[in-house]
C-alpha positions in Angstrom: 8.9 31.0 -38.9 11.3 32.1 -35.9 8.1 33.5 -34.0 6.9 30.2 -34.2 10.0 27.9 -33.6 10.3 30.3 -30.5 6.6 29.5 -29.2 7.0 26.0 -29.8 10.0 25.9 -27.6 8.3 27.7 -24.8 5.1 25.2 -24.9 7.8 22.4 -24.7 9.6 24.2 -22.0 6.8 24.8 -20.3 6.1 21.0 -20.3 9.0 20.0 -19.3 8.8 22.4 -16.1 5.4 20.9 -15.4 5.8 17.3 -15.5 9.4 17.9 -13.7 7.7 19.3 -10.8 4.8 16.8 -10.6 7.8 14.0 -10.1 9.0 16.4 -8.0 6.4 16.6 -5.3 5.3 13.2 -6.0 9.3 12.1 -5.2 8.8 14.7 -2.2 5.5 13.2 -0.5 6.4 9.9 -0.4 10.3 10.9 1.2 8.4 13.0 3.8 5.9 9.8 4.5 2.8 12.3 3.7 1.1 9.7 1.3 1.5 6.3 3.8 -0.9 8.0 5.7 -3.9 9.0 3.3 -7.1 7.4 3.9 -8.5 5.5 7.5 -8.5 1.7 6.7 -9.1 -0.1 9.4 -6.8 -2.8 8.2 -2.6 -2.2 8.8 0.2 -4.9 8.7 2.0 -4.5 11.8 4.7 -6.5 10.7 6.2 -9.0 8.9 8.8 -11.9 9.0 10.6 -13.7 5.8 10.3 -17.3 6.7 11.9 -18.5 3.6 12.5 -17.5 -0.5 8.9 -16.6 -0.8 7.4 -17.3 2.2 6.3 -14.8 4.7 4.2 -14.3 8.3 2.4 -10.9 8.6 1.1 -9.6 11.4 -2.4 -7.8 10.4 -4.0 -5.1 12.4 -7.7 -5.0 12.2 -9.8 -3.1 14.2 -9.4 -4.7 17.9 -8.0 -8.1 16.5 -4.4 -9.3 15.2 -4.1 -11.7 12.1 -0.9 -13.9 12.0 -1.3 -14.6 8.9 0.9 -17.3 6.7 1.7 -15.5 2.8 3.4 -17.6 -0.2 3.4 -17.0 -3.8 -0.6 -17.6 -5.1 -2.1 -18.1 -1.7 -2.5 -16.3 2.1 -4.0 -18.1 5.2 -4.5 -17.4 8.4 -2.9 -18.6 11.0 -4.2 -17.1 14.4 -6.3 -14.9 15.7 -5.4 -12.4 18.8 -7.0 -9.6 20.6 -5.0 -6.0 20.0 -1.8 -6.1 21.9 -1.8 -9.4 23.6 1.7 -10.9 25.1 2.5 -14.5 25.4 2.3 -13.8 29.0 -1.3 -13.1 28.6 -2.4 -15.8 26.5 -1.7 -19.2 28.6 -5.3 -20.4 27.6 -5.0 -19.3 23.8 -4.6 -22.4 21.5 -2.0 -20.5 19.7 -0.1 -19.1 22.9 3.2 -21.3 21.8 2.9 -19.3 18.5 2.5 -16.2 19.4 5.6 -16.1 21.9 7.6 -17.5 19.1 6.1 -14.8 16.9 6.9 -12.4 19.1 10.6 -13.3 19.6 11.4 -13.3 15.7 9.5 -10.4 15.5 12.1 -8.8 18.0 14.9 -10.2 16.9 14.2 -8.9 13.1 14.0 -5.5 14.5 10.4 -5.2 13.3 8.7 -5.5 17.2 7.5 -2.5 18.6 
């Protein structure tokens, strides 16, 4: 009966030493930022800006294009459309250059601009 108490308490053990390290690793990977970078989607949010309780702007990467898109709770719709990297400076003929410089600004001021 001791021999197998004793085996029983080394399978357990053992266990215990397995899953420990899985949490470990997994803890690990996402501290080093080695899982935010699995996978090529062409799609990235660039950044994002609380507008209210539950109310958010996002700026979307896709491909070439940005998406300024408008987020609440049940719904998401877009609310521009820019070419990759484009400045207020550089949009004077865009119908949503007022936007994007405004964009822009909070953008900075939140410390989420690049």
């Amino acid at each position: 009966m001791a021999s197998s108490a004793g085996s029983v308490f080394q399978v357990i053990f053992g266990l215990l030493i397995v899953v420990m390290l899985i949490l470990g690793l997994s803890w690990l990977s996402k501290r080093m930022g080695i899982t935010q970078n699995v996978g090529s989607s062409p799609m990235k949010v660039v950044g994002s800006v609380n507008l209210g309780g539950r109310e958010r702007a996002v700026l979307i990467e896709v491909n070439d294009t940005w998406i300024v898109a408008g987020v609440a709770t049940g719904q998401v719709n877009a609310l521009a459309t820019l070419p990759k990297g484009m400045t207020p400076s550089d949009s004077t003929n865009h119908p949503a250059a007022g936007f994007a410089s405004k964009f822009k600004a909070m953008m900075e001021k939140s410390g989420h601009g690049k």
